[in-house]
FIMARTI-204819 format. One record per atom (N, C-alpha, C, CB): x, z, y. Coordinates in steps of 0.02 Angstrom, whole numbers, padded with zeros to 5 digits, always signed. Atoms other than C-alpha are relative to their C-alpha. Glycine has a CB too. Layout:
! FIMARTI-204819
XZY/...
! end
This chain:
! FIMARTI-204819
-00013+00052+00048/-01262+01929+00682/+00006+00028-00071/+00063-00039+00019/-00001-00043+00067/-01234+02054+00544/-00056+00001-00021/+00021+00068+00000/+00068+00000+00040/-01389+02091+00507/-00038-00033-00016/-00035+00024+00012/+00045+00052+00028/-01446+01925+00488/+00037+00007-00079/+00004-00087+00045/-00028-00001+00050/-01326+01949+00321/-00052+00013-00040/+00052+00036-00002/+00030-00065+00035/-01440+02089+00258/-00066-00028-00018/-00006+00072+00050/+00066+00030-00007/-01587+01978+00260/-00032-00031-00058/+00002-00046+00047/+00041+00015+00053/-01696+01911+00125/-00006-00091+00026/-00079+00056-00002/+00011+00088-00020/-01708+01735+00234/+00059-00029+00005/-00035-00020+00075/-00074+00023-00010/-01526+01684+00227/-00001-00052-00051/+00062+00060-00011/+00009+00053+00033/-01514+01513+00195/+00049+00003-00088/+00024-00060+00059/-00024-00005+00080/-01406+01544+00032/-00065+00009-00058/+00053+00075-00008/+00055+00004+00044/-01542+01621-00037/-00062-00031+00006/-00014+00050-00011/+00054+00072+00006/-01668+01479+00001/+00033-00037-00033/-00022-00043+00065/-00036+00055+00045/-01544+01366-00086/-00019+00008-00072/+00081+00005+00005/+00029-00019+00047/-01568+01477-00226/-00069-00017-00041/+00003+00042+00016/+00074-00013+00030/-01729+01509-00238/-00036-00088+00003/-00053+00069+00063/+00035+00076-00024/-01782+01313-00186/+00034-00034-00078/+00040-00047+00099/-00004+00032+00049/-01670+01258-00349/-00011+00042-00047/+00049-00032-00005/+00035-00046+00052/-01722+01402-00468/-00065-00047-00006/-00016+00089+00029/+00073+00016+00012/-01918+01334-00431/-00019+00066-00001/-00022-00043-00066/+00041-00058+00007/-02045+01435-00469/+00018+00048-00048/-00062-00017-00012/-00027-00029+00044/-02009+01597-00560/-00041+00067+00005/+00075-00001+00007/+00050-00058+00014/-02090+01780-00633/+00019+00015+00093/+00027+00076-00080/-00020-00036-00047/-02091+01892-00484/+00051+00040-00001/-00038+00028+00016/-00054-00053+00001/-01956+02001-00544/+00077-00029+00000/-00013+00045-00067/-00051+00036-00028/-01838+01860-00530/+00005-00009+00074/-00002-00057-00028/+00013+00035-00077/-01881+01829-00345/+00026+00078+00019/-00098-00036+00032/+00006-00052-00019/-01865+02022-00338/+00062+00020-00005/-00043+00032-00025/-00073+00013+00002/-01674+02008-00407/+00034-00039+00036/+00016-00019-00048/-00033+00027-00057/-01619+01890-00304/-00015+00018+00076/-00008-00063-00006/-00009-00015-00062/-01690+01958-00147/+00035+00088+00015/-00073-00016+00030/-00027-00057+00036/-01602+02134-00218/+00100-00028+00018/-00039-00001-00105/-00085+00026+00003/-01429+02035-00234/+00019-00027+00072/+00014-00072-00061/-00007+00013-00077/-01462+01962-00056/+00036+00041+00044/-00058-00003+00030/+00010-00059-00037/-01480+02106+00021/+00059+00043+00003/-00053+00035-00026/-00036-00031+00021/-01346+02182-00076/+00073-00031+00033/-00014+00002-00070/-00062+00018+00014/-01210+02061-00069/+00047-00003+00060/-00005-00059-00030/-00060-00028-00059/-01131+02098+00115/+00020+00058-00011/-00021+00007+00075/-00034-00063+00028/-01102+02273+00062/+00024+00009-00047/-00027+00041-00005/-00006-00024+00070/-01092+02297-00103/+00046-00048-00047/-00074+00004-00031/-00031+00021+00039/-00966+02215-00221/-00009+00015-00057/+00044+00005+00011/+00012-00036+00065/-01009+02308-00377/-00071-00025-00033/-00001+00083+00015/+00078+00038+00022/-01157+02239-00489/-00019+00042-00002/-00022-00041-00059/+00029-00037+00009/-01210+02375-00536/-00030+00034+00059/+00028+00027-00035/+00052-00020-00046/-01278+02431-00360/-00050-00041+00015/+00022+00016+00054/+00057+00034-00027/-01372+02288-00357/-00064+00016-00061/+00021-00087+00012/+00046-00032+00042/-01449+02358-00529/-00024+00046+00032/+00021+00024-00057/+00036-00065-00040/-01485+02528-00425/-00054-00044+00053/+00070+00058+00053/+00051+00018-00041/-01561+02427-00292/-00073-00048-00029/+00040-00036+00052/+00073+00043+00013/-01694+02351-00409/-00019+00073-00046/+00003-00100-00055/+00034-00054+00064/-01721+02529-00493/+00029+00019-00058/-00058-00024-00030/-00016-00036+00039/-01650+02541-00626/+00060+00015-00015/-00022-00012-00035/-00047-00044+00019/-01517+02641-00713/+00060+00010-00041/-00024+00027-00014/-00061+00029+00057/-01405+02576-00867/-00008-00077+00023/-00020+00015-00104/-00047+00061-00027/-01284+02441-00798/+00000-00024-00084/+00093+00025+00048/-00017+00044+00071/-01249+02397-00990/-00069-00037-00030/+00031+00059-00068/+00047+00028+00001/-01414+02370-01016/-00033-00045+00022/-00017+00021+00003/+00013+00059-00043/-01450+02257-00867/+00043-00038-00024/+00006+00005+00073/-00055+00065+00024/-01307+02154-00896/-00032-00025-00076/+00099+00035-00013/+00017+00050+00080/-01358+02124-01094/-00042-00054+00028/-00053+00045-00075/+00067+00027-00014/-01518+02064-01013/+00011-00077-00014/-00026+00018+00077/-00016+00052-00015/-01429+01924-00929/+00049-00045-00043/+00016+00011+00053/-00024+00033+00066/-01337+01875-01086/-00005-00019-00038/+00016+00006-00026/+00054+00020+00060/-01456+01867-01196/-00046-00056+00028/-00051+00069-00026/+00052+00067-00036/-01542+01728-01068/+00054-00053-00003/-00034+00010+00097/-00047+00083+00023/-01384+01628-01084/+00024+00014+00103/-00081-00118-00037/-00019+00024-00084/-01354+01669-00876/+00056+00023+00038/-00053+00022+00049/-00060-00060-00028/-01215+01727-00787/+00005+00056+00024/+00029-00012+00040/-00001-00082+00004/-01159+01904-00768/-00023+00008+00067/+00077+00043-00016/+00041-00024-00078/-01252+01993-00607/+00096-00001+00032/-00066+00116+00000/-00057+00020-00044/-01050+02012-00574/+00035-00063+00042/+00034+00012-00032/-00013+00050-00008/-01020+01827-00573/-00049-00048+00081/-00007-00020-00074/+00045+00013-00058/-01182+01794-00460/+00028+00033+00056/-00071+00021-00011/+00001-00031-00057/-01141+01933-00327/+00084-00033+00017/-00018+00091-00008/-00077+00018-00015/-00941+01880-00322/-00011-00091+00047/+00056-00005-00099/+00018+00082-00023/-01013+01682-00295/-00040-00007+00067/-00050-00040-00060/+00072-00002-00045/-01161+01752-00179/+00071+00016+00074/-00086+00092-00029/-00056-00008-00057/-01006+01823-00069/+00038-00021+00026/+00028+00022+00000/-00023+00035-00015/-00907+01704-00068/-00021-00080+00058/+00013+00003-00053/+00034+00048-00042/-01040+01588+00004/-00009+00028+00047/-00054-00028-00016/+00041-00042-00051/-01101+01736+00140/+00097-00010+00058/-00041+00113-00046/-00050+00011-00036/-00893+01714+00191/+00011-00065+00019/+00047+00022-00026/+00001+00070-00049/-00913+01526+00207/-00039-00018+00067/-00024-00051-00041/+00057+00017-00067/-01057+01533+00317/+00033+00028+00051/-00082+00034-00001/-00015-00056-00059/-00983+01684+00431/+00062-00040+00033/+00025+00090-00032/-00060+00027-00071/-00819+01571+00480/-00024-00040+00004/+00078-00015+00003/+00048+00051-00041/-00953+01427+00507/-00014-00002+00059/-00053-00002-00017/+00026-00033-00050/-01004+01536+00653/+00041+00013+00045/-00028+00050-00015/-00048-00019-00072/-00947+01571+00824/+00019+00095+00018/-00057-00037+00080/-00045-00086+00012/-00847+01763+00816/+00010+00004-00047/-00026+00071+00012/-00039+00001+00054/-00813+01745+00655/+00044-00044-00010/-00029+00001-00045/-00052+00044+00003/-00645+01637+00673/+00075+00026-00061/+00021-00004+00086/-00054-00023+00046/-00522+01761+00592/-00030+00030-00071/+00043+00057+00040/+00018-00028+00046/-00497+01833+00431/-00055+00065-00010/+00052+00009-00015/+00044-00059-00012/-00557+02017+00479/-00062+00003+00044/+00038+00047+00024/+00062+00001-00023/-00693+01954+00573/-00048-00016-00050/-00005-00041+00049/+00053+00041+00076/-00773+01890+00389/+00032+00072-00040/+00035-00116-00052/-00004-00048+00059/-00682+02053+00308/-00030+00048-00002/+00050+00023-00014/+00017-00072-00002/-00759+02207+00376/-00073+00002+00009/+00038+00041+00057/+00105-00025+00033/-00941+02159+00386/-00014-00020-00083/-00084-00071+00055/-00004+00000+00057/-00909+02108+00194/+00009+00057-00035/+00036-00035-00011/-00012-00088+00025/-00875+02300+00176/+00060-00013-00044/-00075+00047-00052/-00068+00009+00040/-00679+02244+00125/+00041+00056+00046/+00037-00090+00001/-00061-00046-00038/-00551+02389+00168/+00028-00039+00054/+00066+00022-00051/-00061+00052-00056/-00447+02253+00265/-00010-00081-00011/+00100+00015-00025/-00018+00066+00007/-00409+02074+00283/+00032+00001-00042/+00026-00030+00044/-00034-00013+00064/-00283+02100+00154/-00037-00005-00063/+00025+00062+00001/+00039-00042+00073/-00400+02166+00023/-00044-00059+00006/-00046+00095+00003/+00064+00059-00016/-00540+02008+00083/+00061-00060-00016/-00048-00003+00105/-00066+00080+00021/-00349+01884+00044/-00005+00006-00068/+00106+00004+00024/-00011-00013+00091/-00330+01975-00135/-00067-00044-00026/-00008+00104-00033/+00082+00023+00016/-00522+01950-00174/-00006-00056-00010/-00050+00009+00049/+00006+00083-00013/-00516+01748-00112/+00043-00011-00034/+00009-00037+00068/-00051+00041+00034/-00346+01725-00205/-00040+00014-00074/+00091+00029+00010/+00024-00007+00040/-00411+01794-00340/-00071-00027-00041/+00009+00039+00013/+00046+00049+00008/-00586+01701-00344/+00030-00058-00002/-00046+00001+00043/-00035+00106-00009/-00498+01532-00300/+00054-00021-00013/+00010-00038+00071/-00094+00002-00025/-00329+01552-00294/+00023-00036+00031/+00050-00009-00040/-00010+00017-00074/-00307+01502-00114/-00016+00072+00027/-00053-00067+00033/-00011-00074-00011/-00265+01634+00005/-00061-00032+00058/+00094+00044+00025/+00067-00036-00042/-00411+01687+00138/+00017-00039+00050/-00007+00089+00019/-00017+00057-00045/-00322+01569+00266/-00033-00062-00026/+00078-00011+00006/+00022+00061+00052/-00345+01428+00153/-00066-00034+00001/+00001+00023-00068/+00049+00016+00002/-00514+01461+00122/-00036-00019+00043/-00016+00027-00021/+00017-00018-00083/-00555+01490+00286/+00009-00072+00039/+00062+00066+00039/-00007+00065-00012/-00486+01304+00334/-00046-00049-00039/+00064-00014-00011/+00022+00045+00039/-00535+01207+00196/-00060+00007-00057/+00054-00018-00025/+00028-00008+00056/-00676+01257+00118/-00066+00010+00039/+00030+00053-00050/+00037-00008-00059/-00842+01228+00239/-00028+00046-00048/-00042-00059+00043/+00067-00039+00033/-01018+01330+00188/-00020-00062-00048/-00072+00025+00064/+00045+00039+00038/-01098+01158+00130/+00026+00004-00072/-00005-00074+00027/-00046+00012+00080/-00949+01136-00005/-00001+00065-00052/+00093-00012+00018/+00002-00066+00046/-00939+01316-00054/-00087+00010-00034/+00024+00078+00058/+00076+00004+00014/-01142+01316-00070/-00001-00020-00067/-00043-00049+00046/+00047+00043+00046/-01176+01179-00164/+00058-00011-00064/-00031-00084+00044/-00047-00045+00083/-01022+01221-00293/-00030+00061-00041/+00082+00044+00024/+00047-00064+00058/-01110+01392-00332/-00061-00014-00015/-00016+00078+00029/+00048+00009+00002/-01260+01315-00336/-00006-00030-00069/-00018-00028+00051/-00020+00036+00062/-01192+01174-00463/+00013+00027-00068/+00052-00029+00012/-00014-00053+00052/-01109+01306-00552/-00037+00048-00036/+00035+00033+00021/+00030-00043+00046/-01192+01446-00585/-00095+00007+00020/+00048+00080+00007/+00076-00014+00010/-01392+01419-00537/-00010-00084-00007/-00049+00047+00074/+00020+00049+00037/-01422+01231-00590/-00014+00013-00062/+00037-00042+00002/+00005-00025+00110/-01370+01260-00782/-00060+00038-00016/+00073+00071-00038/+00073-00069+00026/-01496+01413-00779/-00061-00017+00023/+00004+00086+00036/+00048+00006-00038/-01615+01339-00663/-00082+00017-00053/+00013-00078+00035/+00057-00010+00054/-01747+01339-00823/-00028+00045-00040/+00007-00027-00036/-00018-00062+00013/-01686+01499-00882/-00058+00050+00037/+00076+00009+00025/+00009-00027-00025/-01746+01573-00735/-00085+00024+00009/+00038-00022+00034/+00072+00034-00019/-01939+01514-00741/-00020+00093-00036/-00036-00105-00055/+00046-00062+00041/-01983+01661-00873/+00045+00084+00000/-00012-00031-00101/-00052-00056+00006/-01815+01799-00862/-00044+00040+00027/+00074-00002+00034/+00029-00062-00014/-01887+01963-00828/+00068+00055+00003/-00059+00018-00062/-00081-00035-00013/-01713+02043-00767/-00030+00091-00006/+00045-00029+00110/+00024-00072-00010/-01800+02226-00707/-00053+00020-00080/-00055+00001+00088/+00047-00019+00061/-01929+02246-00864/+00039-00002-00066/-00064-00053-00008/-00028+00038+00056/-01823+02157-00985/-00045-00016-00051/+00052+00033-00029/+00035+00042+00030/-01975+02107-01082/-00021-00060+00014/-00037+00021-00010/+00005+00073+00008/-02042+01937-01119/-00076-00006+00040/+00004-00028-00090/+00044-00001-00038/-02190+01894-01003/-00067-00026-00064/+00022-00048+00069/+00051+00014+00055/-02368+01902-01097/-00027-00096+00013/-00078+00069+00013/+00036+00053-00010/-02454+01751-01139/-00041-00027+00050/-00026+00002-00036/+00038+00002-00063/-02572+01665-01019/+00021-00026+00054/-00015+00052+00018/-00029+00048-00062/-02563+01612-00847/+00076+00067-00005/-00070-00008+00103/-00054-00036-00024/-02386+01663-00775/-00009+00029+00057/+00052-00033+00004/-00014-00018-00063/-02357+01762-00633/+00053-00023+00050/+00006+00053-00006/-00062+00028-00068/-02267+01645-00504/-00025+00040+00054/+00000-00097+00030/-00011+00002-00091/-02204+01680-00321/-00024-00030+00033/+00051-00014+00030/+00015+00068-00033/-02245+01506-00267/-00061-00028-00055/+00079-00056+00004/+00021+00039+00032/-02391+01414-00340/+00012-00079+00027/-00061+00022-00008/+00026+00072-00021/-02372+01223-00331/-00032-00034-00061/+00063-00049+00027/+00047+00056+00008/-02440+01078-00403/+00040+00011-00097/+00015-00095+00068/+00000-00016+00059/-02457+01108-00587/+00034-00079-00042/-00080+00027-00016/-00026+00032+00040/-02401+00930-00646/+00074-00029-00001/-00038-00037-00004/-00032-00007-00003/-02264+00955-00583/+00081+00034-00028/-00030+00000+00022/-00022-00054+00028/-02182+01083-00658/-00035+00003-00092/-00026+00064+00056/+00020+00013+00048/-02267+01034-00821/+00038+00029-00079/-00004-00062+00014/-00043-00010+00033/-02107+01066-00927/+00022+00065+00006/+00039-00042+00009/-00027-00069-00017/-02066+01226-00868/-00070+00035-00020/+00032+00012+00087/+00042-00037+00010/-02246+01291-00905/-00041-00015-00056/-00028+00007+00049/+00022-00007+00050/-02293+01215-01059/+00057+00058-00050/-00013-00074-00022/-00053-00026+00036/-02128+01333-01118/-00029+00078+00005/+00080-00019+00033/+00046-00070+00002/-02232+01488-01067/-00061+00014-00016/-00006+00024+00050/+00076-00015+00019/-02399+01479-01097/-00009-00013-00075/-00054-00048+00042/
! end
């Protein structure tokens, strides 16, 4: 069941990526980077290492200068959802069954973390707080607002994508998306 965490198909990040839309490739390449990342890793900056590159101050401006939230803010939100889903599930009932594949020292240290994100303790959350609700709060929160943001960001390059067609992930139906691609071309 762990290693479905580690996965690139985890419905979180379809949520994502389904309200982002279409976007460069190096966005699709950050979020499946932060995916990947976010059962282990707590620290943004490894999720900078895991896309390559090397100055954390640098990445971060990136995402500041787009107006988007900090890679810290995403991976803390991305985790928080990966702990709603896990007590969704059958063996994950207790705290330390959601703390130690999160790579948290203890249950303890996975209570601080939740009080500290929510301020409700890890019980709390753990009761009252399904996957759908926690989801579609980080979703509301921090990838709606940006959703438009996201179409052209170039997180790994940090340049501005050349003129011309774009390089999407997904092609669909061009009149669709009309607004988002008269803003690039």
């Amino acid at each position: 069941m762990t290693t479905f965490l580690r996965t690139t198909s985890h419905p979180i990040l379809a949520a994502v990526l389904e309200t982002i839309g279409p976007m460069h490739s190096e966005g699709r390449v950050f979020w499946e980077a932060l995916a990947v990342s976010a059962p282990d890793l707590c620290r943004a900056d490894a999720v900078m290492r895991r896309c390559g590159l090397k100055q954390f101050s640098t990445y971060q401006s990136r995402f500041e200068r787009a107006g988007l939230p900090s890679v810290k803010a995403l991976l803390s939100g991305y985790r928080l959802c990966l702990a709603a889903w896990m007590f969704d599930r059958p063996g994950f009932e207790t705290i330390a069954s959601v703390a130690y594949p999160l790579n948290f020292a203890s249950p303890q240290a996975f209570n601080r973390w939740v009080r500290l994100m929510l301020g409700v303790t890890a019980t709390t959350f753990r009761d009252e707080y399904p996957f759908n609700l926690v989801l579609s709060d980080y979703i509301e929160r921090m990838i709606q607002p940006n959703a438009h943001a996201w179409a052209t960001f170039l997180p790994i390059s940090g340049t501005r994508p050349k003129p011309g067609k774009p390089k999407w992930v997904e092609h669909r139906c061009p009149e669709c998306f009309a607004p988002v691609l008269a803003g690039v071309q």
